[in-house]
N, C-alpha and C positions, 0 to 999 in steps of 0.2 A: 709419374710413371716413367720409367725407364726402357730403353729400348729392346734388352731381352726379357724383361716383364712382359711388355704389349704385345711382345713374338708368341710367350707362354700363354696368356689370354686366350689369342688368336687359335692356337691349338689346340685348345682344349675346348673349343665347342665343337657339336656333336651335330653341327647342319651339315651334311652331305649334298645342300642343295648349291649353300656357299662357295664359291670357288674363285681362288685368291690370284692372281695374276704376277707374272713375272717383275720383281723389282726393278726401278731401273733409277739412276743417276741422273740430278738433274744437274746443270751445270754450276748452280749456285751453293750444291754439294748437299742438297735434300735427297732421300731416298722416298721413291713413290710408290707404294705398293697398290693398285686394283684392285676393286672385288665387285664380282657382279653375283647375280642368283638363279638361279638355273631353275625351269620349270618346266615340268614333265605334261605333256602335252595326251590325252587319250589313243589320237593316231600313232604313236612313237616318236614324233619329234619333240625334239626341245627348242624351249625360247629362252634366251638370259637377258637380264635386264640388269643393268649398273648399276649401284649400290653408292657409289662413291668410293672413296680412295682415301687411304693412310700415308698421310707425310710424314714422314721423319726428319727431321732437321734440329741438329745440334744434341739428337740423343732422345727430344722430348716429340712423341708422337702425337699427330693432331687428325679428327677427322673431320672429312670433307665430304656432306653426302653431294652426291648426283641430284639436282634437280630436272623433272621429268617434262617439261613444260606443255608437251600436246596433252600431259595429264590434267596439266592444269587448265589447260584451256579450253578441255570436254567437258570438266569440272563448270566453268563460268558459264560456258555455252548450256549446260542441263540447268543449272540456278536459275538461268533468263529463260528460256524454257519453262519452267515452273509456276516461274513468277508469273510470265505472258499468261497462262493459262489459268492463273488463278485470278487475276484480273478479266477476262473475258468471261469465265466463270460467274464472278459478280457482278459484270454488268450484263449479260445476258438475262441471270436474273432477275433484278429490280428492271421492271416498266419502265418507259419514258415518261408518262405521266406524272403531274403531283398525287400525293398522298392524300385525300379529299377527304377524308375519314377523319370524324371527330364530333363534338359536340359545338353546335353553334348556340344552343341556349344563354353558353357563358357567356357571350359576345353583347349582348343584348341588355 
């Protein structure tokens, strides 16, 4: 894909939430283009969050998402969370005693 290709892509989607960021020049002669996402809040404000970013370099455009990382680590924090509770769950559960139930006839 080519550089005024990925431009025409770009334009032609129809998110109004999308909002692309001013190009700029890296020194190694890439161009960096921004996109974050804009989310309409019920009070009126908006909150945008980063998407990641389009390189350009040498013609051929690459992307780069943004990794969110307190996302990901609410994420592992609610998994251990889960986990912890489903284990006390099942040992709450099951008695500390043995299981004493059974036929002793066979024994004999």
């Amino acid at each position: 894909m080519r550089m005024p290709e990925a431009l025409e892509a770009l334009s032609t989607e129809n998110d109004p939430d999308r909002v692309f960021g001013e190009p700029y020049q890296t020194p190694d002669g890439a161009t960096v283009i921004p996109v974050s996402k804009v989310r309409h809040r019920r009070d009126g404000s908006r909150v945008t969050r980063a998407l990641g970013v389009f390189v350009i370099k040498d013609g051929r455009p690459t992307w780069v998402p943004a990794v969110d990382a307190t996302r990901l680590a609410l994420m592992g924090e609610l998994i251990g969370l889960v986990a912890a509770t489903l284990a006390t769950v099942a040992m709450i559960r099951r008695p500390p005693w043995p299981d004493l139930r059974g036929d002793l006839s066979r024994c004999v």
